[in-house]
C-alpha positions in Angstrom: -30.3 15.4 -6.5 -32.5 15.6 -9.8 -32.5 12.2 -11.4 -32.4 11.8 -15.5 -33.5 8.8 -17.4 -31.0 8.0 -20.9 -32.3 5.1 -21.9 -29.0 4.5 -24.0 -26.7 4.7 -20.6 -29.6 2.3 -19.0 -29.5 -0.3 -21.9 -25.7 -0.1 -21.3 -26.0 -0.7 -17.7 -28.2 -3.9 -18.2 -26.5 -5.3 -20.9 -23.2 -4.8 -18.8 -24.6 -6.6 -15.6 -26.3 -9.1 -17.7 -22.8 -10.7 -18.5 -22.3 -14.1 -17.4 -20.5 -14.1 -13.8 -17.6 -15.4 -14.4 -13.7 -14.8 -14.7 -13.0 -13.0 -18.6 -10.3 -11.0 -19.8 -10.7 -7.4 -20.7 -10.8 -6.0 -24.3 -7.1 -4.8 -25.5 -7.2 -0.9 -24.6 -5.3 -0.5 -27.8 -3.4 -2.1 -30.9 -0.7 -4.3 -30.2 2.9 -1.7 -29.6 5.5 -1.5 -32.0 8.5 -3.2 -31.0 11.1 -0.6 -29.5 8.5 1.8 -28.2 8.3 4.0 -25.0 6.3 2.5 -22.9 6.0 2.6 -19.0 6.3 -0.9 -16.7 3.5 -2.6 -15.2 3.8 -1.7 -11.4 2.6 -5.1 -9.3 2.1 -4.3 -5.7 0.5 -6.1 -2.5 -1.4 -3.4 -1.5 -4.4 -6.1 -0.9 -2.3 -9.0 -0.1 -2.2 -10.4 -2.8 -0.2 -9.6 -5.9 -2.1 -7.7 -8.3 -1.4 -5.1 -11.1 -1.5 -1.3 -9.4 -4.0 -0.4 -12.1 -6.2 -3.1 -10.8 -6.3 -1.8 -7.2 -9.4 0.0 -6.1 -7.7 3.0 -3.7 -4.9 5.3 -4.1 -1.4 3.8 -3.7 1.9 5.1 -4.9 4.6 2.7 -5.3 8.7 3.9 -5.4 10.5 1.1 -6.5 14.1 0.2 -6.0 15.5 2.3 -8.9 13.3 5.1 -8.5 14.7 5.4 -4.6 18.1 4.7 -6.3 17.9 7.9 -8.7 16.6 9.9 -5.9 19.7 8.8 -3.6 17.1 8.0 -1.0 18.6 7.6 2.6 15.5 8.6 4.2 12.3 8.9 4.6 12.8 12.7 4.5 14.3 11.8 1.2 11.6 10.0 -0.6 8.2 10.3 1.3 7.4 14.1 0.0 7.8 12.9 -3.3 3.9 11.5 -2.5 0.6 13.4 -2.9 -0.6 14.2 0.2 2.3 13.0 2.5 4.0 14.8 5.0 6.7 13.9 7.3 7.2 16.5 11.0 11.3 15.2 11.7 13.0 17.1 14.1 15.9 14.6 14.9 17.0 11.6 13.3 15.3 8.3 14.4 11.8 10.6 14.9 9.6 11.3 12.7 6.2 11.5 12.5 4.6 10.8 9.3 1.2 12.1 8.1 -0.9 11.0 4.9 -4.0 13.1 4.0 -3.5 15.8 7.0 -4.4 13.7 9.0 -2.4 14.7 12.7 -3.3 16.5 15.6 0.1 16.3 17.4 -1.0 13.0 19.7 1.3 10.3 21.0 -0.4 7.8 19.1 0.5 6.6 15.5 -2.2 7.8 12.5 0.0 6.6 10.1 0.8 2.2 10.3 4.2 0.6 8.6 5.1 -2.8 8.0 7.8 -4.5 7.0 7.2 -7.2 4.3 4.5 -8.6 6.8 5.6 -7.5 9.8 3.4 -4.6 11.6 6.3 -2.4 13.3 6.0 0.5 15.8 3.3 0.5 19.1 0.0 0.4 18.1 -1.0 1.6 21.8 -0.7 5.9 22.5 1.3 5.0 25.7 4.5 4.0 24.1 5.5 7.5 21.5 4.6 5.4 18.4 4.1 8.7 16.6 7.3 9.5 16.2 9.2 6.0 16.0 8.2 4.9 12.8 11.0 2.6 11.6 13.3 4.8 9.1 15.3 2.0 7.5 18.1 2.4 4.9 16.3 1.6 1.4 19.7 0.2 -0.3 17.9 -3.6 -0.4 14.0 -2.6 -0.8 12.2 -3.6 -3.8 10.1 -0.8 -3.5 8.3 1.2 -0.8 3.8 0.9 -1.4 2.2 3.5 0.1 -1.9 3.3 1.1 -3.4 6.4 1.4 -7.1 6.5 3.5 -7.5 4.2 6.0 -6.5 0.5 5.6 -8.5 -0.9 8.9 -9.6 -3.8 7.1 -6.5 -5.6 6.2 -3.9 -3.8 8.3 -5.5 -3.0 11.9 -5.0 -0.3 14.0 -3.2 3.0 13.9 -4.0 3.2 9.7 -6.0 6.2 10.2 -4.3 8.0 7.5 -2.5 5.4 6.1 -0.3 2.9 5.4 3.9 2.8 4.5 4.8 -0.7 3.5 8.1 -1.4 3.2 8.9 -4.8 0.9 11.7 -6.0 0.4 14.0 -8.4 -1.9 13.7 -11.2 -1.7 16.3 -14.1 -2.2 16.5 -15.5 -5.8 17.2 -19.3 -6.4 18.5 -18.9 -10.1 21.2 -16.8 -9.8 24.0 -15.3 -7.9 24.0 -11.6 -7.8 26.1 -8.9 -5.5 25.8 -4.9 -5.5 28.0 -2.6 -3.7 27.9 1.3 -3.5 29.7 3.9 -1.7 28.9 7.5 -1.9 30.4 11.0 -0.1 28.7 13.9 0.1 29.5 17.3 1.4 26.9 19.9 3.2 26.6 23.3 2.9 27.8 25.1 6.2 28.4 21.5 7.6 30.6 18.8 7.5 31.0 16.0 4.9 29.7 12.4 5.0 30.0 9.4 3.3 28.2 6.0 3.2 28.4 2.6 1.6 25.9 -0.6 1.0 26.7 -3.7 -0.2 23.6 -6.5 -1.3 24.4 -10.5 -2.4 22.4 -13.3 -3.3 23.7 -17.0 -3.6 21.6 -19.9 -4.7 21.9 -22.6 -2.4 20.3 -24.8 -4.2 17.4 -25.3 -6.8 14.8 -24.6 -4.1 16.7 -22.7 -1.4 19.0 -19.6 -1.3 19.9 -16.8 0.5 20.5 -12.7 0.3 22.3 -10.5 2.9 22.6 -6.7 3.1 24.4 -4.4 5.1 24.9 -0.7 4.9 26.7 2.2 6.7 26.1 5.9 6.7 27.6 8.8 8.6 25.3 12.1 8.6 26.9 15.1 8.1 25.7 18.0 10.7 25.0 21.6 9.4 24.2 23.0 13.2 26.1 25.0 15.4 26.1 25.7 18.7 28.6 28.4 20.4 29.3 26.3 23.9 28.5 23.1 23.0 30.5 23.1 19.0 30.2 23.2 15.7 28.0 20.6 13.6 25.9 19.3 16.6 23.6 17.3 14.7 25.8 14.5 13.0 25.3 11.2 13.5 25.5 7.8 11.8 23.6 4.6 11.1 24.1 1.3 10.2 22.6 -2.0 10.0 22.0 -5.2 8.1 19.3 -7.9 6.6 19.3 -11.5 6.0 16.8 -13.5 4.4 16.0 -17.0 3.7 14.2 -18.8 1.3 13.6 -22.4 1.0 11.4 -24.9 -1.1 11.4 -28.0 1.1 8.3 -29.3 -1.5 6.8 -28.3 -4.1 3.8 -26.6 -2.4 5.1 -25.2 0.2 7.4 -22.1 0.5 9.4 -20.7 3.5 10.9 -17.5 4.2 12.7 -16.4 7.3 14.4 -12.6 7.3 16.0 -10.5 9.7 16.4 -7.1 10.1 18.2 -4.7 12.3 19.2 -1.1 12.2 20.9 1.3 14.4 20.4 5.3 14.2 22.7 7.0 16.3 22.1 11.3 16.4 24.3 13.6 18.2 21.9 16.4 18.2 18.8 17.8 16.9 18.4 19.6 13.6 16.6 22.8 15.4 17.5 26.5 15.0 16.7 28.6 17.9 13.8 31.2 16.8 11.9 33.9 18.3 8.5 32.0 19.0 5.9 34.8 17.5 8.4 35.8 14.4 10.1 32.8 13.9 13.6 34.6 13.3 16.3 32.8 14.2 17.5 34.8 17.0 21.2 33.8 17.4 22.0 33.4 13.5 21.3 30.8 10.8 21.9 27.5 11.8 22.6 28.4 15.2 21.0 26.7 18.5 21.9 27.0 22.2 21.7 24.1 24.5 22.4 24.1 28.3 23.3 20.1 27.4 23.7 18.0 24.4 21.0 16.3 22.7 22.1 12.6 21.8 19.3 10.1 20.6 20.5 6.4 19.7 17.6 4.1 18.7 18.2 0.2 17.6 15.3 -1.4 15.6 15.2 -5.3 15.1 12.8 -6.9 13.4 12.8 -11.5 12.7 10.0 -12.5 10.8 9.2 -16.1 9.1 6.5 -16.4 6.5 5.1 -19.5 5.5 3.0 -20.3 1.9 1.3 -23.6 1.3 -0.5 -23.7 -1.7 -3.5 -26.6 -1.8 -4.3 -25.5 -5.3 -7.7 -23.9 -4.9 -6.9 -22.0 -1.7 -3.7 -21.0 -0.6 -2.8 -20.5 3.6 -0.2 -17.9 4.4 1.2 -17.8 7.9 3.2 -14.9 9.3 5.0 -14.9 12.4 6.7 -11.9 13.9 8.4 -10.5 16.5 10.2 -6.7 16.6 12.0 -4.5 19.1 12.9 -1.3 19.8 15.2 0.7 22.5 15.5 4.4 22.6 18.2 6.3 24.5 17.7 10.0 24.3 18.3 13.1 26.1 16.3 16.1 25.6 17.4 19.5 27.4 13.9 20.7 29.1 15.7 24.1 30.5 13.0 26.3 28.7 10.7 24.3 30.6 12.4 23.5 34.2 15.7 25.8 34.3 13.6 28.9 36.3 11.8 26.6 38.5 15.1 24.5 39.9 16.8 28.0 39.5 14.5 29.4 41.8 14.5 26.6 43.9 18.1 26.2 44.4 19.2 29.7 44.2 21.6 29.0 41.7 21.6 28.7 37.9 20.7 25.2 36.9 20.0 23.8 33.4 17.4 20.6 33.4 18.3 17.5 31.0 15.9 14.7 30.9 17.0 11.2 30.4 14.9 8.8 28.1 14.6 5.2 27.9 12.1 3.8 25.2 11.8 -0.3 25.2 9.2 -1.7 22.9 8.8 -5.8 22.2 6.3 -7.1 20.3 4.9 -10.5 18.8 2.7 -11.1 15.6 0.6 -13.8 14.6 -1.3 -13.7 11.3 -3.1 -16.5 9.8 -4.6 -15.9 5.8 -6.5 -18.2 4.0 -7.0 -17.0 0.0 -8.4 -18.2 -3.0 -6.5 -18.9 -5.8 -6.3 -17.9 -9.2 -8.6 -15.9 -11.7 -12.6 -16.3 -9.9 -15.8 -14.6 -10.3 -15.1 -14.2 -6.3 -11.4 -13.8 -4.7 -11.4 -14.3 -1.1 -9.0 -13.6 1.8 -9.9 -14.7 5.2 -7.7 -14.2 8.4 -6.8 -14.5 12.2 -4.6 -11.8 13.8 -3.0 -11.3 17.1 -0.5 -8.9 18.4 0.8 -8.9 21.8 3.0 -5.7 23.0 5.2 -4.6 26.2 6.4 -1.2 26.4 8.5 0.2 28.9 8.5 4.2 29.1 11.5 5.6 31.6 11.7 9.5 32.2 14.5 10.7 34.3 14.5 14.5 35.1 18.1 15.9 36.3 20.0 19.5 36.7 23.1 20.7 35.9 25.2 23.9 36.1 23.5 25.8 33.1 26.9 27.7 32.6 29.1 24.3 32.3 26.3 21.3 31.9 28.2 19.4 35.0 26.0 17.5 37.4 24.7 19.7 40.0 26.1 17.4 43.1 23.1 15.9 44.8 20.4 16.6 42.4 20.3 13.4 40.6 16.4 11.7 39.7 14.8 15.1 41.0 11.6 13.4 39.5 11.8 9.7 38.0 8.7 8.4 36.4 8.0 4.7 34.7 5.3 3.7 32.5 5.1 -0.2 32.1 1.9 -1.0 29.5 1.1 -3.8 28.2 -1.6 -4.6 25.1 -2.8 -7.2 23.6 -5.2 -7.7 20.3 -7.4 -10.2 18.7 -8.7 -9.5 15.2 -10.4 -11.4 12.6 -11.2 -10.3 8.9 -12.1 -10.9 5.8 -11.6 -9.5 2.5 -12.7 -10.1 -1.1 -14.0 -8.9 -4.7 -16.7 -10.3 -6.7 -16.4 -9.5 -10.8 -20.1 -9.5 -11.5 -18.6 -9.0 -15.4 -15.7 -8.2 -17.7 -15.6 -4.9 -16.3 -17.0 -4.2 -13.2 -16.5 -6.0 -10.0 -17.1 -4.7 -6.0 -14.5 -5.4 -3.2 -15.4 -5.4 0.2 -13.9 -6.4 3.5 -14.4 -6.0 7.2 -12.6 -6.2 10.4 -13.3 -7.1 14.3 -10.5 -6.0 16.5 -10.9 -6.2 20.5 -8.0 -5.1 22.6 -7.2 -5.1 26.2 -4.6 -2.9 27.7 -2.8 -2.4 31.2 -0.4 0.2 32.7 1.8 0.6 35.4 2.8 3.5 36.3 5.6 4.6 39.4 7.2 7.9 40.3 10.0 8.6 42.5 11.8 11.7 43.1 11.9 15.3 45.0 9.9 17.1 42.6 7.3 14.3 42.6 6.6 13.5 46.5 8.5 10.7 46.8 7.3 6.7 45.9 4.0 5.9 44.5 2.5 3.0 42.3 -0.5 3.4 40.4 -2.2 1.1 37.4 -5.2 1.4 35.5 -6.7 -1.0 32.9 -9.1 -0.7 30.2 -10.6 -2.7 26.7 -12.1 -1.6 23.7 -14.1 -3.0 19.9 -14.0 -1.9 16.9 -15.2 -2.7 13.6 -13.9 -1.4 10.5 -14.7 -2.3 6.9 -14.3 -1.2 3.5 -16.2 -1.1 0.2 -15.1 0.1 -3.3 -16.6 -0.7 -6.4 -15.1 -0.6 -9.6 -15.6 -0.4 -13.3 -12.7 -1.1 -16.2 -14.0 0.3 -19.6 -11.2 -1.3 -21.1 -7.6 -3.1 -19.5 -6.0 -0.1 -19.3 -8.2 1.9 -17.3 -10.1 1.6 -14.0 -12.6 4.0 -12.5 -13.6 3.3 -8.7 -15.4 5.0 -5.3 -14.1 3.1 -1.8 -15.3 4.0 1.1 -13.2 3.1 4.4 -12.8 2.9 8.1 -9.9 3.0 10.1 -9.1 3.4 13.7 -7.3 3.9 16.6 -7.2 2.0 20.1 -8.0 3.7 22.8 -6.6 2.7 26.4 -6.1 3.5 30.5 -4.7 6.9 31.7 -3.0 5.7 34.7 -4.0 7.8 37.7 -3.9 8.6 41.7 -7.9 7.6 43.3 -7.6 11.0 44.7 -7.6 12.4 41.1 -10.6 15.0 40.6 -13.6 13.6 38.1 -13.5 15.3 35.7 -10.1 13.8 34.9 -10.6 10.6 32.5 -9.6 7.6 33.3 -9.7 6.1 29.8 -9.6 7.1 26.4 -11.3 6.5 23.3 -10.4 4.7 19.9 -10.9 7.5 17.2 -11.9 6.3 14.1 -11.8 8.2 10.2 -14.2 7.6 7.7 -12.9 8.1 3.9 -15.0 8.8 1.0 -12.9 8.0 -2.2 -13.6 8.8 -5.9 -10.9 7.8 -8.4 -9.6 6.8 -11.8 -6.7 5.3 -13.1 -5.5 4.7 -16.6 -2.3 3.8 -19.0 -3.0 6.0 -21.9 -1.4 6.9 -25.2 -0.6 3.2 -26.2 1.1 3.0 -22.5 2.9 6.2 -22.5 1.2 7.9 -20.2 0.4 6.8 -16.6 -2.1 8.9 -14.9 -4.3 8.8 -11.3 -6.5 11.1 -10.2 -8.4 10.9 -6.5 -11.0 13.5 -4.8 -11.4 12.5 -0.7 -12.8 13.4 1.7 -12.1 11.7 5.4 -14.5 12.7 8.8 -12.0 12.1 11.5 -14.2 11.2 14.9 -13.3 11.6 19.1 -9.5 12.7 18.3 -7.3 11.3 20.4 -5.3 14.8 22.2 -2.5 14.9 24.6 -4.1 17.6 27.5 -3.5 18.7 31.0 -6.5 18.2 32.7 -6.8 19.3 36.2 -2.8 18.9 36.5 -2.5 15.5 35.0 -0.8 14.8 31.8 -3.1 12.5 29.9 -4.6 11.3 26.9 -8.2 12.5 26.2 -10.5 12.7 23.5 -12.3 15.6 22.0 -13.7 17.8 19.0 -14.0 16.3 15.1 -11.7 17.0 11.9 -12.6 16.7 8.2 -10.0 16.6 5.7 -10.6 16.7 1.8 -8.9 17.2 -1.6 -7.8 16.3 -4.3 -4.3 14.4 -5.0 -3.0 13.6 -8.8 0.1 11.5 -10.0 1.3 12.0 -14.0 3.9 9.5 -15.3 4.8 9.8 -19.0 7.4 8.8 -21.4 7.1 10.8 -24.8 10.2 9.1 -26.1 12.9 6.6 -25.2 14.6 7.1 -22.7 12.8 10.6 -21.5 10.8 10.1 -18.2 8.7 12.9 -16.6 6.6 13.1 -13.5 4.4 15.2 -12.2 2.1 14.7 -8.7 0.4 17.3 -6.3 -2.4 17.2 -3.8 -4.9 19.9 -2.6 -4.7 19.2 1.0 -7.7 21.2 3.3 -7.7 19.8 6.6 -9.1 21.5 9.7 -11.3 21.3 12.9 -15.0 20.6 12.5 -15.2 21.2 16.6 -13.3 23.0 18.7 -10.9 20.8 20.9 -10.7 21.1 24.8 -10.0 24.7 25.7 -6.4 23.0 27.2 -5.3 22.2 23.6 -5.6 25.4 21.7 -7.4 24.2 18.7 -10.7 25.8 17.2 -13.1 24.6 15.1 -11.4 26.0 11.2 -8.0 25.6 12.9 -6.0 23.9 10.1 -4.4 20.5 11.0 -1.3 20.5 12.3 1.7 20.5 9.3 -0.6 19.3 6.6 0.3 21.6 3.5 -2.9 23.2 1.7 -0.8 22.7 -1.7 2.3 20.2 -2.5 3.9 19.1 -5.7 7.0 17.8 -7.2 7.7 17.8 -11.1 11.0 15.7 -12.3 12.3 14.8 -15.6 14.7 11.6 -16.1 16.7 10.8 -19.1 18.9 7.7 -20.3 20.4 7.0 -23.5 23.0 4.9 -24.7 26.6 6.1 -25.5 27.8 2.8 -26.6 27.6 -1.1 -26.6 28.9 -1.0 -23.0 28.3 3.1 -21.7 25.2 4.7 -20.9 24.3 8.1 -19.3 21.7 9.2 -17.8 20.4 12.6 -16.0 17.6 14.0 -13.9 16.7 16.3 -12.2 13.3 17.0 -9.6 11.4 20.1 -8.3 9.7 19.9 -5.1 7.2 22.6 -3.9 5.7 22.2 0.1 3.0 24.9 1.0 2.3 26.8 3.7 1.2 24.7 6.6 0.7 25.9 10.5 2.5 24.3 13.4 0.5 22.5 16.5 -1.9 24.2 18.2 -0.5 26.2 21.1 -2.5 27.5 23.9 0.5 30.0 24.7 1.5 31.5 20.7 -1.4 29.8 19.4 -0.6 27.7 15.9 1.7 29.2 14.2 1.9 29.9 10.6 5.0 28.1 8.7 5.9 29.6 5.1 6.2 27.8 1.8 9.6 26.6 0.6 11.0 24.5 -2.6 13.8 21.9 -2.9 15.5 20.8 -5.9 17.3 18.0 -6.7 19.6 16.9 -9.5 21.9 13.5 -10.7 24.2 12.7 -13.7 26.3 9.9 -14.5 27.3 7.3 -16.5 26.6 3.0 -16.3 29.7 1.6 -17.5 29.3 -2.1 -18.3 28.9 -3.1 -14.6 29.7 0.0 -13.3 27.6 3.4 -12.2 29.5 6.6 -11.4 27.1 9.9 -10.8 27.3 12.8 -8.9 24.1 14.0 -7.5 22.9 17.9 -5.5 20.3 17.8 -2.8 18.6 20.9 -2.0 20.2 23.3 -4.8 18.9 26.5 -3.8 19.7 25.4 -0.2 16.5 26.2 1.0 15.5 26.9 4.8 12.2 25.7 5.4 10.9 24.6 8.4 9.7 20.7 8.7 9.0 21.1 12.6 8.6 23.7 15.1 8.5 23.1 18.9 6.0 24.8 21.5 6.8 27.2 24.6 10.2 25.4 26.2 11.7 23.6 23.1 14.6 25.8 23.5 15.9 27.8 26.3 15.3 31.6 27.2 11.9 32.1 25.7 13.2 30.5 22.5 11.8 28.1 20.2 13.5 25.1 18.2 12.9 24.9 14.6 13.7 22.0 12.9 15.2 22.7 9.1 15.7 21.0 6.1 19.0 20.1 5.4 21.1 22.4 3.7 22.5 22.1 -0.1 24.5 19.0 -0.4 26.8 17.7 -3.6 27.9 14.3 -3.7 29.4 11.5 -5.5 28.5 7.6 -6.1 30.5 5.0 -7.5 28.3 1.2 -7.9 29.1 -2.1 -8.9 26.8 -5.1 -10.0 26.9 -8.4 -10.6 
């Protein structure tokens, strides 16, 4: 790269770093405002760990706060997480989804995406226990907002943050006042069903250094899909769930907060249409699948938590202890898969359901110690430990494919369970030196060592009959980050970041006799992100704007294979994703709100994967959309002393994207498709009533598309959006 020498730009520099090194407060970015004008809210976010302004943050997080999810009638993750550059969600059922930030997803069993809960880690950070697809999908009604970290976030977060971070936070209990919310809503679905739900939030004071908040909520899921034995609307459901929350002051100095959470999804059925597997047309009608059994899949998530803050006045010590479950009951019809093999073996016509049973507990430790205050350095140091135990049960039955009875005596033709357990240590430290006014560096970095153990037992005709087998294996990583940062003026900050995240590896579980060249272990895969980015209020504070260019190298994927006849985790081949993601917020006048964010996704293979997968080097990552936007306008304005109205409406465009890589159809390519959204209504004195519209042009695109099997006779599932729904809301606060 030729070099230049402007001695102006040098003098700059110097006088810049000559600065004294010490704590000082920014030049105003512009005159004082007028009293009355449209400006837009400082956003404060503990993205770092610490509450800081989101301008101030050196990496690219998007925040959706309560009343953001509120407008949006967010139920769901599918609701809310596409309205983020470069995020991605692959949801083929409710209660699994896999989530994707920055491309980055190969179809593995392991998470690349991490969530926590306030400060609670949930899912399995281990590949052995589906953490892909169990992120926790928890009613928003009580959230204060949802932060989402894209790149990896190895350094304060751990494992699994290849891609990304979701952190749910949520309200907390207020010792000043009493407050209560209720809602109820009903909504009807295009070609479906209707369904209603309805939330209800209080706070109560307890005293002037204690109180409490609970929430509950309640929502039954309309179904839009039909199938011709089995009935109409197959994929309804409901879920419902709770959250209390405790806070209490027993001194001065120190604060305590205990919460619990719990949630139940209950799904009757997938959201799949049956389509040809090379055309992808449907090939019994819209909306139309055919199952030889049904689908159910009920999953119950509980999550306890108690956070402790003692503040000594120049450091402050933050103590987080956790634990979190989650059980899975779910039946998937493998017919496609099994029906001609027990046909043939049986000589009659059998359909093949298979029973599972997902059982995750963990525990969380985290110890932080932090500086306090305004310094020339901020510091976090920290202790971590996470212990899990997973339990994975697969039961594989057959049925008459013409009724779905029980075929009599072929009951646990092939019974498999996968017992693992893992266990981390990690220490880390984090922290940003302001070498002047307006430029400072933060930097962190993070040991992690884990040790892992399986068990793994399988029973059955199909399978031989009884055998135990266990395998063990351990693994370090380091990860760190780096960004530094310079802030011309208050209002704006410019910053590079580069970043590590990872991860673990662990034991593939396997017979002595099994051939060599099967492995025995796998490998943590790690990402590397390269980050250049600027943030800025402009137009006296009318104008919010970020703008990011990445570029992530994606090392020793973690794959799902058959090798030599064995089901197992392996690694292989490289990725590189980069682009370019950008987030507008602007509010010309009072009242008027419009957004606009997109991202320039190109993700692909760098290497080819292991012939066994189907992926090339220049094969696109799996459901990662070259181009994604949404554009939305929001307006309020008063009507009277005690009536306002308000309006909005939201345009969301998802690119073309390509399915996972398939050794059989190889990937296949998945078109474009828009939804748009729209909400009106009126806040009378305490009171909201609004009518929204999902999905106006009831759209049919394609969120998920399932490989050779999915479906039976030479069919494929694909998972749809949901159809155009109109609804209703009625609120009340106090």
């Amino acid at each position: 790269m030729a070099m230049a020498c402007n001695t102006a730009r040098l003098a700059a520099v110097a006088a810049l770093w000559a600065g004294p090194l010490a704590a000082q407060t920014l030049p105003p970015a512009s005159p004082p405002r007028q009293a009355g004008a449209a400006v837009l809210d400082e956003i404060v976010v503990t993205a770092q760990k610490r509450e800081e302004r989101l301008l101030d943050v050196p990496q690219s997080v998007s925040v959706l706060s309560a009343q953001t999810l509120a407008q949006a009638h967010a139920e769901r993750f599918s609701d809310y997480l596409t309205r983020i550059p470069s995020a991605a969600i692959v949801e083929n059922q409710a209660g699994q989804a896999r989530l994707l930030l920055r491309g980055i997803n190969t179809g593995g069993v392991g998470a690349t995406v991490a969530t926590y809960v306030d400060e609670t880690p949930y899912g399995s950070a281990t590949a052995l226990a589906n953490g892909a697809v169990l992120a926790p999908d928890l009613d928003p009604s009580d959230l204060e907002r949802v932060e989402v970290l894209r790149g990896p976030q190895g350094t304060l977060y751990g494992a699994n943050s290849l891609g990304g971070l979701v952190k749910y936070v949520t309200a907390a209990p207020n010792t000043t006042a009493t407050q209560f919310s209720a809602e109820t809503s009903v909504e009807d679905v295009a070609h479906g069903t209707t369904g209603w739900s309805a939330r209800a939030a209080g706070n109560l004071p307890l005293s002037e250094t204690a109180a409490v908040r609970v929430s509950g909520s309640y929502r039954e899921d309309p179904g839009y899909i039909d199938d011709p034995r089995l009935g109409h609307d197959v994929n309804d459901g409901e879920t419902y769930g709770g959250r209390a929350s405790i806070l209490w002051r027993p001194i001065t100095d120190l604060t305590l907060r205990a919460s619990a959470v719990a949630q139940n999804i209950r799904s009757n059925g997938p959201n799949g249409v049956d389509v040809d597997p090379v055309t992808l047309e449907p090939v019994s009608g819209a909306l139309i699948q055919n199952r030889t059994v049904r689908e159910p899949n009920a999953i119950d998530y509980r999550i306890y938590n108690l956070t402790g803050e003692y503040d000594f006045g120049a450091v402050a010590l933050t103590s987080s202890t956790s634990t979190s479950t989650l059980d899975q009951v779910q039946v998937q019809d493998a017919t496609g898969v099994y029906g001609d093999l027990l046909t043939g073996a049986f000589g009659t016509p059998l359909g093949a359901p298979l029973d599972q049973r997902m059982a995750q507990r963990r525990f969380t430790q985290e110890l932080r110690l932090a500086s306090s205050g305004p310094k020339v350095l901020e510091w976090t140091v920290g202790g971590y430990y996470t212990r899990e135990r997973n339990r994975l049960d697969q039961v594989l039955n057959a049925v008459d494919a013409d009724t779905g009875a029980p075929a009599a005596g072929l009951s646990g033709l092939a019974v498999v369970g996968l017992a693992s357990h893992y266990d981390e240590y990690a220490g880390f430290a984090n922290g940003t030196l302001h070498l002047s006014p307006r430029f400072d560096v933060t930097a962190g970095g993070r040991y992690s060592h884990n040790r892992q153990s399986a068990v793994q037992t399988t029973s059955g005709l199909l399978v031989g009959g009884d055998l135990a087998l266990d395998a063990s294996s351990s693994d370090n990583v380091f990860t760190y980050s780096i960004a530094p940062a310079f802030k011309p003026n208050r209002d704006t900050t410019i910053y590079a970041r580069v970043a590590r995240g990872y991860r673990p590896g662990g034991p593939n579980v396997l017979p002595p006799a099994a051939p060599t060249a099967v492995p025995r272990q796998f490998g943590a895969d790690t990402t590397t992100n390269y980050e250049l980015g600027v943030k800025a209020d402009l137009l006296d504070r009318r104008l919010s704007l970020e703008l990011t260019g990445f570029l992530i190298d994606w090392k020793n994927i973690q794959l799902l294979a058959d090798v030599g006849g064995f089901a197992v985790n392996t690694n292989g081949g490289s990725a590189r994703s980069k682009g370019v993601e950008l987030a507008l917020t602007a509010r010309p006048v009072a009242g008027l709100t419009l957004g606009a964010n997109g991202a320039y996704v190109d993700a692909q293979l760098t290497e080819d994967a292991p012939a066994l997968i189907g992926g090339a080097s220049g094969d696109w990552l799996p459901y990662a959309p070259r181009v994604a936007t949404t554009f939305s306008a929001d307006y309020e304005r008063p009507l009277s002393d005690k009536v306002t109205g308000r309006a909005g409406v939201s345009w969301r465009h998802t690119g073309k994207r390509r399915s996972d890589f398939d050794t059989n159809y190889g990937q296949r390519h998945l078109e474009a498709f828009d939804q748009v959204d729209a909400y009106a209504g009126v806040t009378i004195d305490r009171f909201r009533l609004e009518a929204f519209a999902r999905n106006l042009t009831d759209s049919d695109g394609v969120v998920a598309l399932g490989g050779a099997g999915s479906a039976p006779n030479g069919a494929a599932s694909a998972a749809v959006v949901r159809p155009r729904s109109i609804g209703v809301t009625l609120g009340v606060r106090y």
